[in-house]
KEFIKOL-367478 format. One record per residue (C-alpha): residue in three letters; residue number from 1; x, y, z. Coordinates in Angstrom, 3 decimals. Example, Ala and Ser with C-alpha at 12.3 -4.5 7.8 and 13.67 -1.06 7.14 Angstrom:
<rs>
["ALA",1,[12.300,-4.500,7.800]]
["SER",2,[13.670,-1.060,7.140]]
</rs>
This chain:
<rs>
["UNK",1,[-116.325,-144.049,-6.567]]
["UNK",2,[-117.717,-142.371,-3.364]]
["UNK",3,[-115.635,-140.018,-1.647]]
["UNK",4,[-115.259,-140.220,1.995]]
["UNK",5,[-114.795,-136.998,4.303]]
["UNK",6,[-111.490,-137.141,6.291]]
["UNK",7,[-112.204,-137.633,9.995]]
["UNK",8,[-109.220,-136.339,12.574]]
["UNK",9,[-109.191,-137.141,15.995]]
["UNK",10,[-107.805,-136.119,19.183]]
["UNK",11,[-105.136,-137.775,21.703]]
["UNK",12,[-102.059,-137.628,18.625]]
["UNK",13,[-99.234,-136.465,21.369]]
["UNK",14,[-96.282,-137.918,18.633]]
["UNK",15,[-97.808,-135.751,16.156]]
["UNK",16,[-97.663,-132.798,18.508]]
["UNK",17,[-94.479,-133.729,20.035]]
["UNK",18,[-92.638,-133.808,16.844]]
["UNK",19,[-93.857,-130.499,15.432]]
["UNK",20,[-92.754,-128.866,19.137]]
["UNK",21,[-90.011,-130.932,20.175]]
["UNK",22,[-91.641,-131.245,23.222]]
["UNK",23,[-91.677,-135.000,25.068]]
["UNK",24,[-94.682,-136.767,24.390]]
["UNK",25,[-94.441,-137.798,27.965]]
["UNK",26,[-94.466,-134.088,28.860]]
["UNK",27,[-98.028,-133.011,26.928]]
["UNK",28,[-100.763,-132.869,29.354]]
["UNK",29,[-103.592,-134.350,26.697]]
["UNK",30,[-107.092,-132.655,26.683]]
["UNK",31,[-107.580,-133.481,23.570]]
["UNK",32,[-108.891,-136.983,24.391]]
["UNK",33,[-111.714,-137.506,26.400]]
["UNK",34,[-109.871,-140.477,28.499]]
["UNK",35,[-110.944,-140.869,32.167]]
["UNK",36,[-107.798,-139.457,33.891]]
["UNK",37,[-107.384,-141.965,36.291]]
["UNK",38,[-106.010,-144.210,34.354]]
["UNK",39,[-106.243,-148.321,34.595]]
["UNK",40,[-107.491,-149.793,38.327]]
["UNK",41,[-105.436,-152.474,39.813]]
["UNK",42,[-108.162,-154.753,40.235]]
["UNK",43,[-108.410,-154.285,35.977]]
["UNK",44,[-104.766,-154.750,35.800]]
["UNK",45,[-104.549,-157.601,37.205]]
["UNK",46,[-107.357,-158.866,34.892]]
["UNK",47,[-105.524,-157.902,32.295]]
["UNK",48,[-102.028,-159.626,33.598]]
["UNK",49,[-104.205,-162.892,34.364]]
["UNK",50,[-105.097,-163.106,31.074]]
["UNK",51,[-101.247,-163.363,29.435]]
["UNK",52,[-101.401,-166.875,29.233]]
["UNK",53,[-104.447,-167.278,27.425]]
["UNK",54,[-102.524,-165.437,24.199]]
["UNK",55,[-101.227,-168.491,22.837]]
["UNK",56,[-104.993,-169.410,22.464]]
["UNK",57,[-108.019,-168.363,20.339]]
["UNK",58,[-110.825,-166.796,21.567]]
["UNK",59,[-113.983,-168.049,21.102]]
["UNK",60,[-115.258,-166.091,18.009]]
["UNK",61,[-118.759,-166.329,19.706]]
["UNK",62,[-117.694,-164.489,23.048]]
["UNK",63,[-120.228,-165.993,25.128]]
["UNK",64,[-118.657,-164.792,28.029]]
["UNK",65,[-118.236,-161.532,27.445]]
["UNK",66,[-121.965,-160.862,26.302]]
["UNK",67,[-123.467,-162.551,28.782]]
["UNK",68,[-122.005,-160.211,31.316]]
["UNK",69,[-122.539,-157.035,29.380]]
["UNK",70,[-126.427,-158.240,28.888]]
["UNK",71,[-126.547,-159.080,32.999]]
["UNK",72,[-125.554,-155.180,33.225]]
["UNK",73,[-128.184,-154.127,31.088]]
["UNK",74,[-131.142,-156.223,31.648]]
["UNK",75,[-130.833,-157.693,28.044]]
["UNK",76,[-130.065,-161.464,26.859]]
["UNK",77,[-126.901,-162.027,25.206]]
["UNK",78,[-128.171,-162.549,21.874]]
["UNK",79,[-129.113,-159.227,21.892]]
["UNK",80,[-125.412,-157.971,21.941]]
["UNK",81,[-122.759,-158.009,19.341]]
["UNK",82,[-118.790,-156.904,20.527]]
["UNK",83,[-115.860,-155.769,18.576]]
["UNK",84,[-112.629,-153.503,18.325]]
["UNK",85,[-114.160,-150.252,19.702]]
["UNK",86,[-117.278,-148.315,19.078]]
["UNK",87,[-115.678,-147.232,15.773]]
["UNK",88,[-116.035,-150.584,14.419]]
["UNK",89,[-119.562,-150.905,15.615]]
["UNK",90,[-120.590,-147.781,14.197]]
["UNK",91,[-119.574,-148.803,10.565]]
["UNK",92,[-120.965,-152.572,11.151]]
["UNK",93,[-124.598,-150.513,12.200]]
["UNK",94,[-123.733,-148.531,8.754]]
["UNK",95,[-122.824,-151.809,6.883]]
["UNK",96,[-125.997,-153.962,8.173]]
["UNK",97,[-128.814,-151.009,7.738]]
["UNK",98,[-128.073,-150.128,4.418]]
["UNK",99,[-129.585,-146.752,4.622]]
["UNK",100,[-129.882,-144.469,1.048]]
["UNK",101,[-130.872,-141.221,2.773]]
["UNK",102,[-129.273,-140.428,6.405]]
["UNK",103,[-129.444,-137.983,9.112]]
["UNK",104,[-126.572,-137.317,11.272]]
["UNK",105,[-126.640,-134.287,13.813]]
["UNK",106,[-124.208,-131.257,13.019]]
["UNK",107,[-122.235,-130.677,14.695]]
["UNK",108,[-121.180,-134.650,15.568]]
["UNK",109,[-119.004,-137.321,15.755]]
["UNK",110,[-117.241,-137.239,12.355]]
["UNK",111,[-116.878,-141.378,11.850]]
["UNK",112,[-121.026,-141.513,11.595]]
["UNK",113,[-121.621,-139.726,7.897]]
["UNK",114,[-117.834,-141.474,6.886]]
["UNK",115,[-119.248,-144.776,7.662]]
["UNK",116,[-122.664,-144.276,6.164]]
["UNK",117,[-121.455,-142.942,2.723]]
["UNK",118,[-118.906,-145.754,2.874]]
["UNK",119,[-122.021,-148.119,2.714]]
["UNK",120,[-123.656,-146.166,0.428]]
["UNK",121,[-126.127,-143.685,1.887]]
["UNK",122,[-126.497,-140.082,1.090]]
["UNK",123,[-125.978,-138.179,4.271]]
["UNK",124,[-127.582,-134.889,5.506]]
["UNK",125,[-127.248,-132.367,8.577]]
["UNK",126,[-130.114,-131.558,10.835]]
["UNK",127,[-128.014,-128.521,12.177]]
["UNK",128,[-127.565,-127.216,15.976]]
["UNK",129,[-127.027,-123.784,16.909]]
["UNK",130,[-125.045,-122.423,19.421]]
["UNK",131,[-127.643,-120.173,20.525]]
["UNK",132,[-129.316,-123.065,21.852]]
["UNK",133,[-125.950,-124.592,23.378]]
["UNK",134,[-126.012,-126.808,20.785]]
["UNK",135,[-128.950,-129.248,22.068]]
["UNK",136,[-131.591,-130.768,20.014]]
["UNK",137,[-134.962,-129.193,19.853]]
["UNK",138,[-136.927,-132.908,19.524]]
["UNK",139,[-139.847,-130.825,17.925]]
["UNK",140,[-137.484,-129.349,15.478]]
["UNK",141,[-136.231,-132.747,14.543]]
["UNK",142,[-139.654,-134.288,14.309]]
["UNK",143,[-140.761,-130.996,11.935]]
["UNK",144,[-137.671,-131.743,9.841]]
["UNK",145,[-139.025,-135.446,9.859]]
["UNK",146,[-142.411,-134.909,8.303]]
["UNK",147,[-141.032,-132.633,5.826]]
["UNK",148,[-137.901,-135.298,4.604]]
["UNK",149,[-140.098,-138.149,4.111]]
["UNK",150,[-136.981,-139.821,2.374]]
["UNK",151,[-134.452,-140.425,4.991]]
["UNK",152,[-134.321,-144.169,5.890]]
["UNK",153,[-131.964,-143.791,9.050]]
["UNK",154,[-131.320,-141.522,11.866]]
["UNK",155,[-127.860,-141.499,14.224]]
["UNK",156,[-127.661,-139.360,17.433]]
["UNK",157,[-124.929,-139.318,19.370]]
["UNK",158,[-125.914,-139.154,23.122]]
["UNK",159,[-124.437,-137.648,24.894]]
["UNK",160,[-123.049,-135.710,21.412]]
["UNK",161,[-119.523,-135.209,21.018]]
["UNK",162,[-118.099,-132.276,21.059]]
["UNK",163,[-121.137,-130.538,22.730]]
["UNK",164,[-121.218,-132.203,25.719]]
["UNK",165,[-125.536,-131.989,25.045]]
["UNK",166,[-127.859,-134.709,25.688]]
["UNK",167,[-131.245,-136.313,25.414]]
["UNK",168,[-132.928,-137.972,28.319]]
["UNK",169,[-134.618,-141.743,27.345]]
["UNK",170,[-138.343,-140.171,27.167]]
["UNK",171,[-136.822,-137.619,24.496]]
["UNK",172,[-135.055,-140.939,22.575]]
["UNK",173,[-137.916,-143.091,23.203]]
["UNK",174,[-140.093,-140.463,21.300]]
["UNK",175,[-138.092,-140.420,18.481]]
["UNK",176,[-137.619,-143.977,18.812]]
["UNK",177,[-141.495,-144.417,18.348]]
["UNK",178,[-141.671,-141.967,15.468]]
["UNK",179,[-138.805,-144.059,13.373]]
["UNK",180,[-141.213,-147.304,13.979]]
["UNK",181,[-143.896,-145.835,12.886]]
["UNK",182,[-142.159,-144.083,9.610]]
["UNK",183,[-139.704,-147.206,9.098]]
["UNK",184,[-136.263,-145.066,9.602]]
["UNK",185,[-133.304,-147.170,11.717]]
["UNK",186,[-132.215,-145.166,14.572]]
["UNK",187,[-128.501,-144.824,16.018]]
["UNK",188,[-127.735,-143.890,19.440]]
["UNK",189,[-124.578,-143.950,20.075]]
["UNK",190,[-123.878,-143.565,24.066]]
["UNK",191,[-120.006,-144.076,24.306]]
["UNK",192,[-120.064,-141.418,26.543]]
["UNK",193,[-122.804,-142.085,28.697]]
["UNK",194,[-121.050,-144.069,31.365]]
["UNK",195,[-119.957,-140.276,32.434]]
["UNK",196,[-123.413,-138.817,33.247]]
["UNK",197,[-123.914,-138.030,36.556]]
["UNK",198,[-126.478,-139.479,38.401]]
["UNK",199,[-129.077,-142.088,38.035]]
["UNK",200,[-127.980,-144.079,34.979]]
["UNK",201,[-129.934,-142.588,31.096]]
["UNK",202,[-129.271,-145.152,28.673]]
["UNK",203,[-132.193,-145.984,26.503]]
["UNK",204,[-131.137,-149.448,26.140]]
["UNK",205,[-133.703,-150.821,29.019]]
["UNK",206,[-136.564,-148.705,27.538]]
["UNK",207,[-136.207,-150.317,24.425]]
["UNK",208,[-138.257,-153.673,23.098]]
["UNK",209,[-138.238,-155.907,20.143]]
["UNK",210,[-140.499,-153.247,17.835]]
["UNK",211,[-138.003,-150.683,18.400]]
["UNK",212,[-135.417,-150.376,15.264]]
["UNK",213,[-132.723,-149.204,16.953]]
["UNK",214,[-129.250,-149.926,17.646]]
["UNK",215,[-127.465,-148.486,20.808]]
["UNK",216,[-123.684,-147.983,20.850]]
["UNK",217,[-121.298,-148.080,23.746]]
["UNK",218,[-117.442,-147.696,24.053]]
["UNK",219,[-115.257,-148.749,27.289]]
["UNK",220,[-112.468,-146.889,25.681]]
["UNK",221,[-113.572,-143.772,27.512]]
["UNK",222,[-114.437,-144.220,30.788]]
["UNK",223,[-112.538,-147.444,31.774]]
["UNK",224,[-109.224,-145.601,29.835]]
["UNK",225,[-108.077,-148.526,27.029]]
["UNK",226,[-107.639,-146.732,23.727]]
["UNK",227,[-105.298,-148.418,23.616]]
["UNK",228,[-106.779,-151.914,23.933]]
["UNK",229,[-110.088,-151.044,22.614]]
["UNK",230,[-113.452,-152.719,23.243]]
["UNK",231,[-117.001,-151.480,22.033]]
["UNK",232,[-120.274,-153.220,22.188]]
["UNK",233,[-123.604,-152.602,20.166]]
["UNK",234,[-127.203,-153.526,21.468]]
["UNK",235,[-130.090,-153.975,19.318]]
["UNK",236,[-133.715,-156.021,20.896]]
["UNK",237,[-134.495,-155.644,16.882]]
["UNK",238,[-134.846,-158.999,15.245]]
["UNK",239,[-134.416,-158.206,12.194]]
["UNK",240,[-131.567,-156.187,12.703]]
["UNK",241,[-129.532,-159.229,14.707]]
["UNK",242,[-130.219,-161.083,11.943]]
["UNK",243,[-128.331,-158.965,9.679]]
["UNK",244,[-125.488,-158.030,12.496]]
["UNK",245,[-125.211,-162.019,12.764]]
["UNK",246,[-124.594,-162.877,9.135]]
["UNK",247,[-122.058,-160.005,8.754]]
["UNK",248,[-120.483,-160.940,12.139]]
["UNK",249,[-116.415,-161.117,11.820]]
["UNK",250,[-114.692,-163.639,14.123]]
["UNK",251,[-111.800,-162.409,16.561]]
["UNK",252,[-112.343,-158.718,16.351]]
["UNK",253,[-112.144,-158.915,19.943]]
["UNK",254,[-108.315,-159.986,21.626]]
["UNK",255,[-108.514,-161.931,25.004]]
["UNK",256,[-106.947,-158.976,27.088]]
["UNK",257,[-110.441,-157.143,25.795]]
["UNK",258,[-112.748,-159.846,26.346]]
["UNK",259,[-111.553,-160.701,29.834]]
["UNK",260,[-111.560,-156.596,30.656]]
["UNK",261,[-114.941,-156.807,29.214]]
["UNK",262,[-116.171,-159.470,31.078]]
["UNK",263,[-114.898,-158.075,34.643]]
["UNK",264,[-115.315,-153.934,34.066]]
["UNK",265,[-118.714,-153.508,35.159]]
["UNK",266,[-117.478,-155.666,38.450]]
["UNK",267,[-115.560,-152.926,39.363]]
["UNK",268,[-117.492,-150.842,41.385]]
["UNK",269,[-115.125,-149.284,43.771]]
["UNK",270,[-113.501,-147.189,40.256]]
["UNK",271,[-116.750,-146.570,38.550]]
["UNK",272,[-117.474,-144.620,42.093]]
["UNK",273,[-113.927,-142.672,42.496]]
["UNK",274,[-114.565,-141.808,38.698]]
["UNK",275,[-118.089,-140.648,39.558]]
["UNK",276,[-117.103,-138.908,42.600]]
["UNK",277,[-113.784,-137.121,40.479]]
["UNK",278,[-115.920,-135.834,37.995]]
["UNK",279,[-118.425,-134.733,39.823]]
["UNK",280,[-116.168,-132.334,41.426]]
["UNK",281,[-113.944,-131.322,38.968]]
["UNK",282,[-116.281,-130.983,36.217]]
["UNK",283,[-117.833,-128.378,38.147]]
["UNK",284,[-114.660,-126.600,38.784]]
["UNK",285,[-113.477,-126.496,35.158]]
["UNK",286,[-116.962,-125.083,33.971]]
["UNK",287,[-116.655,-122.179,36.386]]
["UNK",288,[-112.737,-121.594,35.596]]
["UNK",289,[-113.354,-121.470,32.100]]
["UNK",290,[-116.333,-119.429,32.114]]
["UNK",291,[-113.934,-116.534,34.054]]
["UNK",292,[-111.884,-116.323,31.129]]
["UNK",293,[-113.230,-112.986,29.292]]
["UNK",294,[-112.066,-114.275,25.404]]
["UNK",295,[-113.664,-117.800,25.725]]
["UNK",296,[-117.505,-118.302,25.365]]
["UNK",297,[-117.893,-121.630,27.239]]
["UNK",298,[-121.369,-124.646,26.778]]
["UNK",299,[-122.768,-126.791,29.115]]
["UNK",300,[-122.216,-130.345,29.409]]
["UNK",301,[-123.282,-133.592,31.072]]
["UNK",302,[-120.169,-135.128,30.572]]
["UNK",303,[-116.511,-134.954,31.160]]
["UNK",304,[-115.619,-132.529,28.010]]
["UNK",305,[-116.351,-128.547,27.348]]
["UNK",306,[-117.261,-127.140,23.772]]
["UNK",307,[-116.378,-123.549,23.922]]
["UNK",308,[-115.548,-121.024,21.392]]
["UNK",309,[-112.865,-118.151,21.166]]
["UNK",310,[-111.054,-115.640,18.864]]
["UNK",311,[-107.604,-116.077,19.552]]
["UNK",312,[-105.982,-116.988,16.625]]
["UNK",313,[-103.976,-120.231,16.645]]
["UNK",314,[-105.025,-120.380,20.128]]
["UNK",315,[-104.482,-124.530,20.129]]
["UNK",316,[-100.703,-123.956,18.479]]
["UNK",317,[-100.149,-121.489,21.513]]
["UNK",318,[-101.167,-123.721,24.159]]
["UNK",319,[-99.031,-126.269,22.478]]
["UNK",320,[-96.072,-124.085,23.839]]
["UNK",321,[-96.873,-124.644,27.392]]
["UNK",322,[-97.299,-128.501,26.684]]
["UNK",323,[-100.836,-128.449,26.547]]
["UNK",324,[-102.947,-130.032,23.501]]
["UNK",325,[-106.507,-129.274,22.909]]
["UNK",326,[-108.975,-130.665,20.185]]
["UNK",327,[-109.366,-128.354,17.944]]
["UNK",328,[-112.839,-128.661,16.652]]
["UNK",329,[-113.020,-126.676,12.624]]
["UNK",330,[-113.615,-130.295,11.229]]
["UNK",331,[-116.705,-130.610,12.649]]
["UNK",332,[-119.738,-130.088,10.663]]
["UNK",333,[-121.203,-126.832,11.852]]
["UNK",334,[-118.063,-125.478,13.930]]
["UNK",335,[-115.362,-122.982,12.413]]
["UNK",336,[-111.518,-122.693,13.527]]
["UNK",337,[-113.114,-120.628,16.829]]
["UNK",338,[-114.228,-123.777,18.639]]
["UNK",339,[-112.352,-125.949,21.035]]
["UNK",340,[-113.232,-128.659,23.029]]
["UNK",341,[-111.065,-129.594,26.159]]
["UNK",342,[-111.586,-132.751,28.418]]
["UNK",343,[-112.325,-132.676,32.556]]
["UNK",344,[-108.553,-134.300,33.749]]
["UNK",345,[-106.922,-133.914,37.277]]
["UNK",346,[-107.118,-131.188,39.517]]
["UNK",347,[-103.345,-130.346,39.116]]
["UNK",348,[-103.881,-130.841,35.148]]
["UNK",349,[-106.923,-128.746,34.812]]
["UNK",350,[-105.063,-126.111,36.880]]
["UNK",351,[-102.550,-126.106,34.333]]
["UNK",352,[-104.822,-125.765,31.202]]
["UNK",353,[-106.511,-122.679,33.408]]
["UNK",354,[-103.228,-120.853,34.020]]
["UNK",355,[-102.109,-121.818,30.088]]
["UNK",356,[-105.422,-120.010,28.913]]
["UNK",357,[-104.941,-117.087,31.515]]
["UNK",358,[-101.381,-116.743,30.457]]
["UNK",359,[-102.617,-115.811,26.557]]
["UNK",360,[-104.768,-112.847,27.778]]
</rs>
């Protein structure tokens, strides 16, 4: 029987809430890397428009909703599959490639090696170091390449989680070319991508029908549904729809997320206010943190902060001024020193400063 690792994950305010007796209502969550503005009322309404279509199935084919994620990335519909969150995609990718000797970064995204030994596949660690703010060193990787002739599949989480790190689409592209030419699937998983400043860095456009690759995105993030949940994968790679298609599950998708789905990208107006919020307070809770003497704080492109400390029990302590944080020790690579916190309001991120400042 294979054993699976046990994955935890932030954004559990009952949990904490029961072991302080503090209101779940009352925990300012930084734990979760949600966008803090919450639901827009034009995707509200979306959502309330679409009550009367419960009584109804969806169409297990969601035509709908992949034609108007491929019109947002320059890709057909065919070459997009949809489901329950990027969690689900990420263990369909697993389930479909079939890999016997993977590489996942380290330290990542815990749910990549669990779904890759739970389809069978050996996993190993092509470790980052924190001297190098825990980026990847694409020479490194393509060194540790030529010298592992046996792994079959590669998964890079872009912009990583909890590190914050990132490759541009000429540094994915390059690996991209290298797995082609040594016949290793590639996994990029970009559920946080949507956060990146600037010009948009997916490597979905740069991508054609040689390339075996598979990118992953989430809305849960950035459009703030956890709780509804919709993630999307995109693969050009014939061969790989193929096997996506046979495996393909009908209804993983409700109606509320397939008419959110179908309408987010429309929403322009809240993908700028998010843009324009982060972009300011990102920038303010990198320079707040890094004036706290105990805390050694990376840099990120996205709307979360790896940092690392030696207060003990330091996420219990914040816990007493109703503040969670994700603490990171079950991360490949990371001890019980490193913390990652996400970018929320003004007002919140405020309160996380003076909670931090309050322990010295």
């Amino acid at each position: 029987m294979i054993k699976m690792m046990t994955v935890k994950h932030g954004g559990n305010r009952e949990q904490i809430a029961a072991k302080t007796g503090i209101a779940a209502d009352q925990l300012v969550d930084f734990s979760a890397n949600i966008n803090p503005l919450g639901l827009s009322p034009k995707m509200k309404q979306v959502l309330a428009d679409a009550l009367d279509e419960v009584v109804y199935y969806p169409n297990p084919a969601y035509p709908e909703l992949k034609q108007a994620i491929g019109q947002h990335f320059n890709v057909t519909a065919n070459n997009v599959f949809v489901g329950n969150g990027a969690v689900q995609m990420i263990f369909d990718a697993a389930t479909a490639l079939k890999a016997r000797e993977a590489l996942v970064l380290a330290p990542t995204f815990g749910e990549y090696e669990r779904s890759l030994t739970r389809a069978g596949a050996h996993v190993s660690h092509f470790k980052l170091t924190p001297e190098n703010d825990f980026a990847v060193d694409i020479d490194q990787l393509l060194t540790y390449l030529n010298t592992h002739s046996e792994v079959d599949l590669i998964c890079l989480c872009n912009p990583n989680n909890p590190s914050g790190q990132m490759l541009l689409p000429a540094d994915i592209k390059t690996i991209a070319d290298y797995c082609r030419t040594h016949h290793i699937w590639l996994i990029v998983d970009e559920a946080f991508m949507d956060f990146v400043e600037g010009d948009r860095l997916s490597v979905i456009p740069h991508l054609d029908e040689r390339d075996p690759v598979v990118v992953i995105r989430s809305a849960t993030k950035f459009f703030a549904i956890p709780g509804l949940r919709l993630g999307f994968l995109v693969t050009k790679n014939p061969a790989l729809r193929m096997k996506l298609a046979e495996q393909e599950e009908p209804w993983t998708v409700n109606i509320f997320a397939q008419r959110f789905g179908e309408k987010m990208y429309q929403d322009t107006a809240y993908i700028a206010k998010t843009q324009a919020w982060l972009s300011q307070e990102k920038q303010y809770l990198f320079n707040a943190l890094q004036q706290i003497s105990y805390l050694t704080v990376f840099p990120s492109r996205v709307n979360y902060y790896l940092f690392r400390s030696d207060i003990v029990h330091l996420r219990e302590k914040l816990w007493q001024s109703g503040i969670m944080i994700r603490d990171c020790s079950d991360y490949v690579g990371l001890d019980g020193h490193y913390y990652r916190v996400a970018v929320r309001s003004h007002a919140e991120n405020q309160q996380l400063i003076a909670g931090l400042k309050a322990l010295l």
